[in-house]
N, C-alpha and C positions, 0 to 999 in steps of 0.2 A: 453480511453487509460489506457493498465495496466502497470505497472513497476513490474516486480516480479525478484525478488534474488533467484539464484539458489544455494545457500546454502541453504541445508535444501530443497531440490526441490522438495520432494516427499510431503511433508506438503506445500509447498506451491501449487502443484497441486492439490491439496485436497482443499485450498482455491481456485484456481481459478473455480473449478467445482461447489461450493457453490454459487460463482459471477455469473457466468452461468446460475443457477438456478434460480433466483430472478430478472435477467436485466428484462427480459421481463415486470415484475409485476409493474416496473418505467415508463417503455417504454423507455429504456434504452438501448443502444448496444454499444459493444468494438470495436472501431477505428482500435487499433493494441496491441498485448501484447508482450513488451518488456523484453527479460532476462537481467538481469546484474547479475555479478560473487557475489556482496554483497550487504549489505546496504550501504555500503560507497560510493559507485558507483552511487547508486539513485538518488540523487537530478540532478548528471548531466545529466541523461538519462530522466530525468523527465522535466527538464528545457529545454534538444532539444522538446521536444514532445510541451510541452506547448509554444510554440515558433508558434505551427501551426493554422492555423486561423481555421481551419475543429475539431481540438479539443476543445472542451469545457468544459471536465472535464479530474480529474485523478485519478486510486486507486492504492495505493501504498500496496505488499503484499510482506510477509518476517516474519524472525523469529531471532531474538536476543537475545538469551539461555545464563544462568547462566555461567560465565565460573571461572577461580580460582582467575583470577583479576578485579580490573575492567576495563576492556578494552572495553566489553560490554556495561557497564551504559556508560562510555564517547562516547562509538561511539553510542550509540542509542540518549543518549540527543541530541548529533551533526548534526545525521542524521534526527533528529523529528524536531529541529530547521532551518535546510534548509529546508526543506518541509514544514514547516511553512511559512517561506520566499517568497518564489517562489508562494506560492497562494495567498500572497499578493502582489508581484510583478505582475504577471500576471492576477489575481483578476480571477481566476477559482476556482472552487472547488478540492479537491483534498481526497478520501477519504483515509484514513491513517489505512491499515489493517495491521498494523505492530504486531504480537508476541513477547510480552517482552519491554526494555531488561531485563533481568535477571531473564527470564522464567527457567524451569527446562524440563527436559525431561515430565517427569510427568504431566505436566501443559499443555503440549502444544497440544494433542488430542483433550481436554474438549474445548480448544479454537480458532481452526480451523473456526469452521461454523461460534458461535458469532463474531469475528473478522471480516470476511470477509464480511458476511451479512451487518454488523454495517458499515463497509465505504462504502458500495452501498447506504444504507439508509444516509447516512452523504451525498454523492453526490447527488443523487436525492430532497433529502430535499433542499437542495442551489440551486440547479439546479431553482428548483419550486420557490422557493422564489425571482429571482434574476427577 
């Protein structure tokens, strides 16, 4: 299951195609991949899906850019914290391809692939280990 924020859609389609790349290499495949309008949205888009007994994991992908206050770091700590939450509630794995927060424009190319790569490998790792 993917959860992706369509802010920033175009970077996040860039990571979903990175995830695409590599499932196979886990033996891994996407359930279903969910838009929500932000990050703030996530965890409850995240918490129906993990709700379902056919999902067994989840990677959360999105981008949380520098902005002029902090509104950013509060909503990214907030949202990195329910998704913490939730995969301990439900005891899945969840990989967490999150950009930011307080990425800059500049930052966020170089960190597309790593990001995205890194929560497949974070899911399959648990996945294997559990």
């Amino acid at each position: 299951m993917i959860i992706a924020g369509e802010y920033h859609k175009d970077t996040v389609k860039q990571m979903l195609r990175e995830v695409d790349s590599i499932l196979a290499d886990y033996n891994l495949s996407i359930f279903d991949t969910c838009w929500v309008p932000g990050s703030m949205e996530k965890p409850l888009a995240l918490k129906r899906f993990l709700k379902l007994d056919e999902v067994d994991a989840a990677i959360v992908l999105g981008v949380i850019e520098k902005g002029k206050t902090m509104h950013g770091e509060i909503m990214g700590h907030s949202v990195i914290n329910a998704i913490l939450s939730l995969q301990l509630e439900f005891m899945k794995p969840i990989g967490v391809g999150i950009i930011g927060p307080g990425v800059t424009d500049d930052q966020i190319e170089e960190r597309i692939a790593p990001y995205a790569r890194n929560a497949v490998k974070a899911v399959a790792s648990m996945l294997s280990s559990s």
